[in-house]
N, C-alpha and C positions, 0 to 999 in steps of 0.2 A: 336470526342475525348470523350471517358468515365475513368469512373473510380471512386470508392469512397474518394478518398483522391489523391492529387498529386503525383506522376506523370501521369499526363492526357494520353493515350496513345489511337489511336484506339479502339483495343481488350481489353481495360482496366484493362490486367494481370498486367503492371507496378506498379497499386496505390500500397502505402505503406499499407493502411491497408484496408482489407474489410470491407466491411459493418455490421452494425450493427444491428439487436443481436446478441451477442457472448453468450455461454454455457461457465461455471468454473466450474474445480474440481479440489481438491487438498487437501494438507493437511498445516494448517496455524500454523506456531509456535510462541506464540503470550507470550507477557513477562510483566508483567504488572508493573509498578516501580515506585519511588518516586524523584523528582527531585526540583531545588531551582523554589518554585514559580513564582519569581520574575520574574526569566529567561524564565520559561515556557509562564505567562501572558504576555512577552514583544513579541514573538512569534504569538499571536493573534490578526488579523486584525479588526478594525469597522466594523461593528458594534456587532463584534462576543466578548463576555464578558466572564470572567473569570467565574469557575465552582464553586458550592458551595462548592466545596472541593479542594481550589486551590493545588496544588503540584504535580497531580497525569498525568502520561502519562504513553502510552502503544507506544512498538516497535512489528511489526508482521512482520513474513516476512515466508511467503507459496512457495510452487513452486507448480503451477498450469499447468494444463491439458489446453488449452482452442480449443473452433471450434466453426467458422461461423454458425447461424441457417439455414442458406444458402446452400441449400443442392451442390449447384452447386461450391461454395467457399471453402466448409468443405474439400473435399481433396487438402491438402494442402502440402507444402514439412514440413518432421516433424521437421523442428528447426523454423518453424511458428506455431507450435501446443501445444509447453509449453516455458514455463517462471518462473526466479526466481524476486521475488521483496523484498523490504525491506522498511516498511514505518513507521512513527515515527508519532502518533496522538497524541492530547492533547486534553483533556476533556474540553467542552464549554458550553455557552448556546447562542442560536440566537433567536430574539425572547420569551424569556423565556421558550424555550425549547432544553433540553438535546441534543447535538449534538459531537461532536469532527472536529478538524481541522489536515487535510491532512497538517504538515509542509515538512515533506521532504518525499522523496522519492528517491527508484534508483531500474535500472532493468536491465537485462542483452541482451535484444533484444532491435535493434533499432524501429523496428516496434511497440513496446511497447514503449519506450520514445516519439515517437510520439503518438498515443496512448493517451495516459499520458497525454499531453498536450492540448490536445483536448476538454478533461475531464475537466479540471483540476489541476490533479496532477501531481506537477513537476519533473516528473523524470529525473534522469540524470544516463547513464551507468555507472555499475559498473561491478566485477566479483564474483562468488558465490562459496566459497569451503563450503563441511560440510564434517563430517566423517560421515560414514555409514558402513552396517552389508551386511552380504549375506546369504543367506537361508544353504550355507556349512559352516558357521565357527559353532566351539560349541553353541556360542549363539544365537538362532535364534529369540531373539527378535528384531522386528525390530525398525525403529526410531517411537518415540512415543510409544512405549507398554510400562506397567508396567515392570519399571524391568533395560528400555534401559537406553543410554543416546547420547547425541550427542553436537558436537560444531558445530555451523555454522558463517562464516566469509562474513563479504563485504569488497572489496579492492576497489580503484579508482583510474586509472595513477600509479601505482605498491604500494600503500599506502594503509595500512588498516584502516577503519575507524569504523567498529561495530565489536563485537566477542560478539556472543552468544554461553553458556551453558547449556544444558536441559535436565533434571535428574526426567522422570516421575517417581511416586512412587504410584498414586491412581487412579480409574477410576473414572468420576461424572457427573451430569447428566446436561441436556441443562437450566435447572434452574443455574445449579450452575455459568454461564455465563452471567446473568445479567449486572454486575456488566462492563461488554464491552456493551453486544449489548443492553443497555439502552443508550448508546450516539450515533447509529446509528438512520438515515443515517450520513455518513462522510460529512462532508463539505467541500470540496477546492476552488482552486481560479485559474481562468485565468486571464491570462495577457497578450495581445500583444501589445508591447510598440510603440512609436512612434519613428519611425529611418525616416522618411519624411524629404525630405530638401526642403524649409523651415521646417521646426518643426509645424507640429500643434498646439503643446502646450499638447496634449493628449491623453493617448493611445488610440488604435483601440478598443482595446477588454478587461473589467476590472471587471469583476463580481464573484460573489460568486454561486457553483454550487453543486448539491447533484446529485447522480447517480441513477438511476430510473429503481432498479432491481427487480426482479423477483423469485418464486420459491425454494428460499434459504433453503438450507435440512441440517441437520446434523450427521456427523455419533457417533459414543462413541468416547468421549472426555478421556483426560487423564490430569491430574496436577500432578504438583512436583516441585523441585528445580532448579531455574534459576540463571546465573549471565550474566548481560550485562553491556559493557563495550565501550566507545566510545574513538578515538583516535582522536589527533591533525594531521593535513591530510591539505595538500592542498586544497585550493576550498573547503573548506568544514567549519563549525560553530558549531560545537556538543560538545566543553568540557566546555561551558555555565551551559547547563543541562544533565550534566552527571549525572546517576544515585548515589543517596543516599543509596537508599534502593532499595531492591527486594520486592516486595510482591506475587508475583508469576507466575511461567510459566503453558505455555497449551498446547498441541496439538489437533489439531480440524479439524477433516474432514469435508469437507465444498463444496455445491455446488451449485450454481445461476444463470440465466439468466441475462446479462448486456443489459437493450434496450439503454441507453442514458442517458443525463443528464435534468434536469431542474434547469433552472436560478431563484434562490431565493433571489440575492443581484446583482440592478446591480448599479456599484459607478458611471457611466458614465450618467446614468438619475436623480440618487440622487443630483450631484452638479448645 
């Protein structure tokens, strides 16, 4: 039996996900906003602490390119070769230094929700509309150039739960993004709980994890005008910290090597 991930199979074509390193490309629309502190800080696990600017979180959500480093894996069928996601960070500190915490997540491949979890980051499926242009209408700017603009939605169980708006108006430079990639790496968290009968008393799997990437390039960024917007939605907790304010959208060409994770919090050896 092989395979990177279950289902163990022989030939090991079954697993859900190949092996790791994965390549990304894409393009990230990333929203940057102001929301009730309180709500945000109640969001952030031990021993990860509130940011010296409490209020502030970012929602991103790319639809990325991705393939196996694997040359033998990279040909793959192409609804395994992209994906949209949509992830909702809050600025931290761990250790006294700058990081962000992965709260939610959703994605539109199941291979990805597993994935996700692996990492991590809790994804759970969703469905991804945006509006978009074509190289034959009068206007041939595309999403993200100066000039465009675009809505992009996540639904879940026929419910919408995010509507973003994005109205670049300027190009700027990879300085001008500090102000995000000074709280990377992302921080998230796995959990596999205890469903044992009897009960352990504890889960299997409880730690805090950063992703251990590579390579990360970028192309001309663009800013402008955002509005995002979180709905009340089944299975879902987001009108907490709905947004106050905008402080601004991005679009950002983006591209990385994913090898893995490293465990930097584990709560299972701490008690």
């Amino acid at each position: 039996m092989s395979g990177y991930t279950r289902p163990f199979t022989p030939g090991g074509k079954a697993a859900a996900v190949p092996a790791l390193p994965w390549q990304f490309a894409g393009d990230l629309l990333l929203v940057h906003f102001l929301a009730d502190p309180a709500a945000l800080n109640a969001l952030l696990p031990p021993p990860l602490e509130a940011p010296a600017r409490p209020g502030e979180a970012f929602l991103w959500s790319p639809h990325l390119r991705c393939r196996p480093m694997d040359a033998a894996a990279a040909a793959l069928n192409p609804g395994r070769t992209h994906y949209n996601v949509a992830v909702i960070g809050i600025p931290c500190r761990f250790r006294g230094e700058a990081t962000m915490f992965s709260t939610f997540q959703w994605g539109d491949r199941d291979w990805l929700v597993t994935l996700s979890w692996f990492l991590g980051a809790c994804s759970k499926m969703a469905h991804f509309d945006q509006t978009g242009l074509h190289a034959m209408f009068p206007d041939r700017v595309g999403p993200g150039g100066v000039g465009s603009a675009l809505v992009r939605t996540v639904s879940r169980h026929g419910e919408k739960i995010i509507q973003v708006g994005f109205r670049p108006n300027r190009e700027i430079a990879r300085a001008g993004l500090d102000f995000y990639t000074n709280h990377l790496p992302l921080t998230c968290m796995r959990h596999v709980p205890d469903v044992e009968i009897p009960p352990r008393g504890k889960p299997r799997v409880h730690d805090l994890t950063q992703m251990v990437m590579t390579g990360a390039s970028f192309g001309q960024a663009t800013a402008g005008d955002a509005e995002l917007t979180f709905f009340d939605a089944d299975n879902e907790e987001l009108l907490p910290i709905q947004p106050t304010a905008i402080l601004g959208g991005y679009w950002i060409p983006m591209s990385f090597v994913l090898h893995g994770i490293r465990v930097v919090h584990n709560y299972l050896e701490a008690t």
